[in-house]
N, C-alpha and C positions, 0 to 999 in steps of 0.2 A: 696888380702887376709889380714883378719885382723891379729894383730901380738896378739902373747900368753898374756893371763892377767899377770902383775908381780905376782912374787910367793907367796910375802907377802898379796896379799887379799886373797889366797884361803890357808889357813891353814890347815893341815892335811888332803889334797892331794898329798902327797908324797913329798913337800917341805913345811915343818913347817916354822912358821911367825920365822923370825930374823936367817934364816940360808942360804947361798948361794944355787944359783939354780943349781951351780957345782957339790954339794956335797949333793944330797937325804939321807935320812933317808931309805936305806934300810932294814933296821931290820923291817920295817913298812910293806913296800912288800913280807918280809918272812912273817910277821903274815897274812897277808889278800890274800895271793894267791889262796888259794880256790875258798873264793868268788871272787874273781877275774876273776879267771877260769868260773865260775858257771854264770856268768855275761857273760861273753863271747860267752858261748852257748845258753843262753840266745838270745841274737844280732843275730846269727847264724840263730836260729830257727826262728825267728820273718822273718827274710827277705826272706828265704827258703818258707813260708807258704805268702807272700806277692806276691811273685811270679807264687807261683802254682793257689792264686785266679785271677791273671790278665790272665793267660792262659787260666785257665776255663771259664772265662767269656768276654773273648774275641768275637769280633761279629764274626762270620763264613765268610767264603770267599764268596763276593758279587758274582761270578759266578756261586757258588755252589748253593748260598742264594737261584738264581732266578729261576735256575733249579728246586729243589726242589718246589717252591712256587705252579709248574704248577700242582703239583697233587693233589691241593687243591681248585680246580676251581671248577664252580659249577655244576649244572646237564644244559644236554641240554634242551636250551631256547624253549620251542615251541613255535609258534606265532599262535594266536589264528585263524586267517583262513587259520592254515594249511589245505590241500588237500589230504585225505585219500584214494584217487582214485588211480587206476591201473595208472600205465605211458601213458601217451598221445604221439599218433604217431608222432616222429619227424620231425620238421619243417623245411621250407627251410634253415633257417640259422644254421643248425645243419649239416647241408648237408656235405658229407665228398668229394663230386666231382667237386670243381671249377676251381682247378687248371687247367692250359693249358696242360700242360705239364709237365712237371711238371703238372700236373694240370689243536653305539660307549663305548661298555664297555668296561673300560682300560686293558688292557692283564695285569694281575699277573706275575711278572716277566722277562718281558719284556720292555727292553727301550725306550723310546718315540722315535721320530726323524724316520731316516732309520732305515734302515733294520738291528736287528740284527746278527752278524758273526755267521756261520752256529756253532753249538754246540761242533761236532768236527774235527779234522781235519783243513785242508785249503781250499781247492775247492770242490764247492759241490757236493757231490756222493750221492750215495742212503743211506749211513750209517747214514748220519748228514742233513738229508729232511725228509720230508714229520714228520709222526706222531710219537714223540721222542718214543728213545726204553723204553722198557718194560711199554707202554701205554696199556691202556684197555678202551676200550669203556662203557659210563653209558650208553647206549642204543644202538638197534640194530632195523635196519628199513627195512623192504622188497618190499613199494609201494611208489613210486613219492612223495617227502614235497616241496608243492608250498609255496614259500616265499608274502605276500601282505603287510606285516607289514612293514613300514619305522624303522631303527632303530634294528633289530632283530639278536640277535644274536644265533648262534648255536654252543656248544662245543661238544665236547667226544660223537661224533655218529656214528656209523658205519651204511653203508647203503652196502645192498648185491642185486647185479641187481635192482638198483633202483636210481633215480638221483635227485635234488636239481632244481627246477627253481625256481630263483627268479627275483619278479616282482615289485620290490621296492628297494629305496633309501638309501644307508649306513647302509647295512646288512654286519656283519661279519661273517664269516665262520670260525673254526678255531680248531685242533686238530680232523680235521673228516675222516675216511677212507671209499673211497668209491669202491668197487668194483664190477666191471662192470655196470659203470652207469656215471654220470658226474657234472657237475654245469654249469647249466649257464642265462647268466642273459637277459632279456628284459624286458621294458617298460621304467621307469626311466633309469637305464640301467649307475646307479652312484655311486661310494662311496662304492662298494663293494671290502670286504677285505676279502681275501682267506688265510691263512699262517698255515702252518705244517698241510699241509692235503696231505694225499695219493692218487694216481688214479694206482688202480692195476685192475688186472683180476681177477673175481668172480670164485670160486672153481669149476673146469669143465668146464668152458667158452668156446666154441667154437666162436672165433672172425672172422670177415670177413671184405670184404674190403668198407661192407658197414655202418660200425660202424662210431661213431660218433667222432668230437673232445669231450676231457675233459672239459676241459674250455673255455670259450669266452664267450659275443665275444670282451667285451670291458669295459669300465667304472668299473676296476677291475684292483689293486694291490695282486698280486699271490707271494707272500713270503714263502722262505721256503717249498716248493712244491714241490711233489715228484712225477713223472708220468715214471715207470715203466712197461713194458712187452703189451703194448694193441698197436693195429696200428694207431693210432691219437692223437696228440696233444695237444697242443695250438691251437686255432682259432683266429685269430683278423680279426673282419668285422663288416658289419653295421656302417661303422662308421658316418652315416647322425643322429644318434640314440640314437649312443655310447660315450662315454668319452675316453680319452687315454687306454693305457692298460701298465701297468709298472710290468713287470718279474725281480724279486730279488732272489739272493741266491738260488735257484733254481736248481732241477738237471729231465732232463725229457729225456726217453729212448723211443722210439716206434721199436715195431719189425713187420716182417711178419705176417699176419694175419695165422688164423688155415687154414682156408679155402681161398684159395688168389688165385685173377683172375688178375685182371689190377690194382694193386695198387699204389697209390699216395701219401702215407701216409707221411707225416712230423713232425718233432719236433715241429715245429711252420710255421704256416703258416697265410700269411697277404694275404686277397680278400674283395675288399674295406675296407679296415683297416683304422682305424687312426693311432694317433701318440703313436708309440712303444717306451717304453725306455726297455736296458737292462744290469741290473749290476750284475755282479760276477752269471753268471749263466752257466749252461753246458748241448748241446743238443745234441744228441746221435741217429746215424740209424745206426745200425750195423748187424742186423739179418737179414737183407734183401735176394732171394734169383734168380736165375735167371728170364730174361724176361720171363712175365709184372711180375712177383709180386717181384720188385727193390725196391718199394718207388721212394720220389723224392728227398730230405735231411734234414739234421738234423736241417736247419734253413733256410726258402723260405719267402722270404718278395721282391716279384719283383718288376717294375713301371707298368708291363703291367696288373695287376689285380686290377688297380685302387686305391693302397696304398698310403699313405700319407709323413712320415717320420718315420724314423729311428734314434737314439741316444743310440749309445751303449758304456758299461763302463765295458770290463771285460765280455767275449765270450769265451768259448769255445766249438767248433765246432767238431763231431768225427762220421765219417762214412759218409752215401751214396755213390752210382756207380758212379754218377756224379761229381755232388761237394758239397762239406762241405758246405758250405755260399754262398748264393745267396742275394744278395740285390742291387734293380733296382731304389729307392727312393733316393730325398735327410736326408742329418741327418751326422751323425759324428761317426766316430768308434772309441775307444780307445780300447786297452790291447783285442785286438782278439787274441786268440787264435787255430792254427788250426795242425795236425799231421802232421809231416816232412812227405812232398811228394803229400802234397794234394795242392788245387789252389784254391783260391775265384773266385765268380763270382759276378763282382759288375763294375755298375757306377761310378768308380771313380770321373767324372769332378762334381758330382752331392754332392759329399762332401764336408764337410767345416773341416775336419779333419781326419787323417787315422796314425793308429798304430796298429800293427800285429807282428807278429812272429809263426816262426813254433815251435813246440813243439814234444818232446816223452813224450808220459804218461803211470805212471804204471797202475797194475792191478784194483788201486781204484781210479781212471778219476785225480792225481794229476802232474799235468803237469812241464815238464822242458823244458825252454825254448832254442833253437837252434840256430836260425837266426833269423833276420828281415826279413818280406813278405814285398815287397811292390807292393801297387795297379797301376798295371798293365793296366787294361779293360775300 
């Protein structure tokens, strides 16, 4: 710090030139203490009104920022040979009966890279998936939109009993609700990206066991994805066809069907699949109800339906008669998750890594951890 000027350069600042700095001139500070005073408040006010513009224009909180950004997206993309035709008969790889026995336009708001953390909360429930709240769709669709365009993207559309196939390369999907209907992809069968879309039931839906998966079968990252109340899943297959299929942040629930005979139903299910990865995601059979209509569980990827691999980062598994987790592949499990008292069903010698724990979770899928599982089979 530098030291005070001597008193003699500043004359008639309360030490006049040729008088010690001991002894001021206060008869000087009785004439001028007003303005003195007035001066003071002055200072006061200046930094008061300095402070109130740096708050105000302060940038807003970057989480708020990106939320907000998304309801400014634009209307949905149509691609121009879209398909205005009724639903076409579902195909074999729609087929809901394998099992044995079981059986690029940049998102607003959103960070590049992975996946980002579900909105709210910690693990993902129905509350913080599929189509944020208080969303409304710019359109509402009742007949099958066949995708052919490379590159297409579709936002803020609600489809009611009607479904999405797309037949081209690095389509995004993205804030769409579809109820009682599904997406899925062939021909290229690459680069598609599905995130913050819902699969519910159509108002009145009578569902059976011969309804379809939501999604599949492959060449498809599914983020933030919300699959509630229908009896099928995920599908991973085709995969001579397909590209990997990578499930993020995710939370998907399948129940009994309305009308249920010998059902099969899964959270996810691998028949001839490729390579699955899964992180921080949560599969759920819980409505199931005596034999046949049990289901088979909440996450089926065995060796003997011809699947490929497995790499999982963050599971958790909740319900079926049988067992929670099945998987018959080689691949790697980390941070599985599964409810105190249930058992996997897995390959172990067929891993290259294994980590588990039992858990209690409350009433919104957030789990607390127990013990360590370890693979046993």
């Amino acid at each position: 710090m530098s030291q005070r000027p001597d008193y003699q350069e500043h004359p008639g600042r309360g030490f006049p030139a040729g008088q010690p700095e001991t002894e001021p001139d206060r008869s000087w500070l009785r004439r001028n203490r007003t303005r003195i005073a007035l001066a003071a408040l002055g200072v006061v006010a200046a930094v008061v009104a300095v402070q109130v513009t740096v708050d105000v224009t302060r940038s807003p909180d970057p989480v708020v920022a990106a939320e907000e950004s998304t309801a400014a997206d634009d209307a949905v993309a149509q691609p121009e040979t879209a398909d205005q035709s009724a639903a076409p008969t579902p195909s074999a790889s729609g087929s809901t009966s394998p099992s044995a026995r079981p059986s690029a336009t940049k998102s607003p708001g959103r960070p590049k890279g992975d996946a980002a953390p579900p909105r709210v909360g910690n693990w993902p429930h129905p509350g913080n998936t599929g189509v944020p709240a208080g969303w409304r769709p710019k359109s509402t669709r009742t007949s099958d939109l066949v995708i052919e365009r490379s590159g297409t993207v579709i936002e803020d559309l609600r489809l009611v009993n009607a479904s999405i196939r797309v037949r081209a390369a690095n389509v995004t999907i993205r804030r769409v609700e579809v109820q009682g209907g599904s997406i899925w992809a062939s021909g290229p069968c690459r680069g598609l990206v599905v995130e913050d879309v819902s699969f519910i039931k159509s108002p009145g839906q009578v569902t059976t066991t011969k309804d379809s998966p939501v999604l599949g079968p492959g060449g498809l990252t599914a983020r933030r994805v919300k699959v509630d109340g229908v009896p099928e899943g995920l599908r991973v297959s085709e995969k001579e066809q397909c590209g990997p299929m990578v499930v993020e942040d995710s939370f998907v629930r399948v129940a009994a069907p309305t009308t249920c005979d010998d059902w099969h139903g899964d959270g996810l299910q691998g028949y001839y699949g490729g390579q699955l990865t899964v992180r921080r995601s949560t599969f759920v059979l819980t409505e199931f109800r005596a034999a046949p209509c049990e289901g088979t569980a909440p996450f089926f990827y065995p060796g003997e339906q011809g699947n490929t691999r497995v790499d999982i980062d963050g599971l958790l598994a909740v319900g079926g008669r049988w067992y929670a987790f099945v998987l018959g592949t080689e691949g790697s499990v980390r941070n599985l998750m599964l409810p105190d008292g249930s058992n996997p069903d897995v390959k172990c010698a067929l891993l290259s890594g294994w980590s588990a724990n039992a858990v209690t979770i409350d009433a919104n899928f957030q789990p607390t951890v127990r013990a360590p599982l370890t693979c046993r089979t």
